[in-house]
N, C-alpha and C positions, 0 to 999 in steps of 0.2 A: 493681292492676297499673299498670303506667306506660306508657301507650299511645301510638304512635306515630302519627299519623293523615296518612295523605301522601295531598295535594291536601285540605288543611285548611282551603283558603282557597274550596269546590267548594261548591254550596248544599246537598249532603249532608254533604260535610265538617268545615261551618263548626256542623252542628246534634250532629254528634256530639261535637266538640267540646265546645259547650255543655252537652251532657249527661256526658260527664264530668267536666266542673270540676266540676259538682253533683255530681256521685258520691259517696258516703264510702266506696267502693271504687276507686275506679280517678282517674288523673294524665293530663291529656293533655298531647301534646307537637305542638306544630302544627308539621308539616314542608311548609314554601311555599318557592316559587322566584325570589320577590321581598321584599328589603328591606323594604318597605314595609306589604306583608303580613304580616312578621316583626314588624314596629315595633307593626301595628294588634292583635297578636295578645299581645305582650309590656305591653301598654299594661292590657289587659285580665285580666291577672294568668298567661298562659299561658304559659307556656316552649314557645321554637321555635327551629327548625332551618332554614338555608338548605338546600336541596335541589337541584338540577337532575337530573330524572329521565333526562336525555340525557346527561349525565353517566358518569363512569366507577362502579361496584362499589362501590370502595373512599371514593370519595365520599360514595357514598347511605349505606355502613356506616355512615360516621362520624356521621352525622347523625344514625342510628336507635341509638346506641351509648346503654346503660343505660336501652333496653325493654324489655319484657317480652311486647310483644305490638307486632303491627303491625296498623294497618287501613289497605286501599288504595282509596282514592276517588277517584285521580287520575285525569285524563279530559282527550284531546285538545281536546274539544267542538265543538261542530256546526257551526264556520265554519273549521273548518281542514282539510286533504285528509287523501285516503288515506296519503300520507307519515305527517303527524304522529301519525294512527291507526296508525301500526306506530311510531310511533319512542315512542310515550307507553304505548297502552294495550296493546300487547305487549312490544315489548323493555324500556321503562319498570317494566312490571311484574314481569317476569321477574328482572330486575338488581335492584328490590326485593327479592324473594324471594333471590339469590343473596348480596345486602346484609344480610340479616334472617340468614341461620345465618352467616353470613362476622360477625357480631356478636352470636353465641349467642344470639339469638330463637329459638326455636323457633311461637309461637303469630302464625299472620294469618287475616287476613280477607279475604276479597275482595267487592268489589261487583262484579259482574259485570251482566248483563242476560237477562232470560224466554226462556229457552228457548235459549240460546246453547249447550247439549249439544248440541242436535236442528239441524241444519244444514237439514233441511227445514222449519224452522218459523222461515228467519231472515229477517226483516223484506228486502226483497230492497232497495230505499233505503237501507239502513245494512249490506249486506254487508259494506263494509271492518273497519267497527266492528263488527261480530259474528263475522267470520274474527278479528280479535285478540281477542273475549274470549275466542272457545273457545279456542285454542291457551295464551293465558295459564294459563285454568282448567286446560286437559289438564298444561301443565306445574306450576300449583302442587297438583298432584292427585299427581303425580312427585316432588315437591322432597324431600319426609322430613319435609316441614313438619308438626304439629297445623296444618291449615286447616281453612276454613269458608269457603263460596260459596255469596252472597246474590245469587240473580240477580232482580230488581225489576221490576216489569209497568212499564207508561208512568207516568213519572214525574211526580206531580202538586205544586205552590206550594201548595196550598190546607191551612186545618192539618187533622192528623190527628184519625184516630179511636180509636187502639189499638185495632182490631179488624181484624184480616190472617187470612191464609188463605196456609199455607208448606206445600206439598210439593214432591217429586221432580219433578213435573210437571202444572203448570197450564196452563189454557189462556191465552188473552187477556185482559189484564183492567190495572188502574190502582193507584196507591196513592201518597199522599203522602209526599214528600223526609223528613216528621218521622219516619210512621210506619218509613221505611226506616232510617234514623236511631238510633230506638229497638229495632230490631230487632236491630244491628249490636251495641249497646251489650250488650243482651241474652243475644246468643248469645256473646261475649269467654269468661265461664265455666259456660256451659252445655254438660256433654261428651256430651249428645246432639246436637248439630251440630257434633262433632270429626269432620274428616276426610267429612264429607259436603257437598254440593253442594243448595241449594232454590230454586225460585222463588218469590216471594213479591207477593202483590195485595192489594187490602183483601179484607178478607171479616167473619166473624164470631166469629174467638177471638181472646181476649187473646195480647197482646205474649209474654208470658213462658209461656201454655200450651202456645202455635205452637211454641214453639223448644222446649220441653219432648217435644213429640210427635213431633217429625218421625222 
C-alpha cells in the first residue's frame, strides 16, 4: 500500500516512516507542514506532501491523493495551548479523515492515547488533549472509514522491545515510540484491528500476535 503518514516529521511519525521505506509491502508518503521537512524527507528517498492541517479539506485531499491508506500522527504538542489542541488534534484530524474519502481512501489509522474512551480515566493535566482525542476517535469511529485506533500508554525514546500488551482496556502502563511505531505498521493489513479501537503498553506478546488477537 501507499501510505500516507501525517505528522511524519512527529518522533512516531518519522519511525513509521522508516519502517515503511523498509517494507516490501507498503510506500510511504511523508505529509509535513514545512518545506524543509519536505526537502529532509525527499533527500532520503521518500516522497512528500506539504500539508497544513489548519488548512482547508480540499487541501489536505490533495496531498493525500494516490493512498491507499492514511496514518495520523499528527500532534499540537506539549508547548502549545488548548487552542492548537483543538485546531490540530481534533479539527485537524477530523478534516484528515473528511480528506482521506473526499480522496477515495478508504483505510486510516489513528494514534490516539490510553484510555481516551474512558473520560474518567483521562489524565486530568492533559484534559484538553484528551477531550480532542476522544471526540476525534468518536468521529473516526462514525466516518465509514476501515479505521483502527492505537491508543499508546506513556510514551517512551528508549528502543523497543517487540513485546506490547493491546486490548480494549488497559490499565497504566508505558511503551516505546518504536514499539508504537511497529504496531502502527502492523496493524495497516491486519483485519482484526478493522474498525476497532486498543490501548496499547509493553508487556509480553509479539508485535504481530498482539494485533492478531485483539
Amino acid at each position: 500500500m501507499n501510505v500516507a503518514v501525517v505528522g511524519a516529521n512527529g518522533q512516531i511519525g518519522k519511525q513509521v516512516v522508516g519502517l515503511l521505506k523498509e517494507s516490501s509491502e507498503h510506500t510511504p508518503r511523508a505529509i509535513v507542514r514545512k518545506e524543509e521537512q519536505a526537502h529532509s524527507f525527499e533527500q532520503d528517498g521518500v516522497q512528500s506532501s506539504l500539508v497544513d492541517l489548519e488548512g482547508t479539506v480540499d487541501q489536505i485531499a490533495n496531498g493525500l491523493k494516490d493512498a491507499d491508506a492514511v496514518v495520523f500522527t499528527a500532534g499540537s504538542g506539549g508547548k502549545t495551548g488548548a487552542d492548537k489542541t483543538l485546531l490540530i488534534d481534533l479539527d485537524g484530524a477530523v478534516k484528515a479523515m473528511e480528506a482521506a474519502k473526499q480522496a477515495g481512501i478508504d483505510r486510516f489509522v489513528m494514534v490516539s492515547a490510553l484510555q481516551a474512551h474512558h473520560r474518567e480515566n483521562w489524565n486530568e493535566s492533559l484534559k484538553p488533549y484528551y477531550v480532542a482525542k476522544h471526540f476525534a476517535d468518536r468521529a473516526l469511529e462514525q466516518s465509514g472509514l476501515t479505521y483502527t485506533i492505537i491508543r499508546p500508554g506513556g510514551l517512551l525514546n528508549e528502543s523497543g522491545t517487540g513485546k506490547v500488551a493491546a486490548a480494549e482496556n488497559l490499565s497504566r502502563g508505558s511503551i516505546p515510540r518504536e514499539d508504537v511505531a511497529r504496531t502502527i505498521v502492523a496493524s495497516l493489513t491486519e483485519e482484526r484491528t478493522f474498525n476497532r479501537g486498543f490501548d496499547l503498553i509493553s508487556g509480553n506478546d509479539g508485535i504481530e500476535e498482539a494485533v492478531r488477537n485483539i
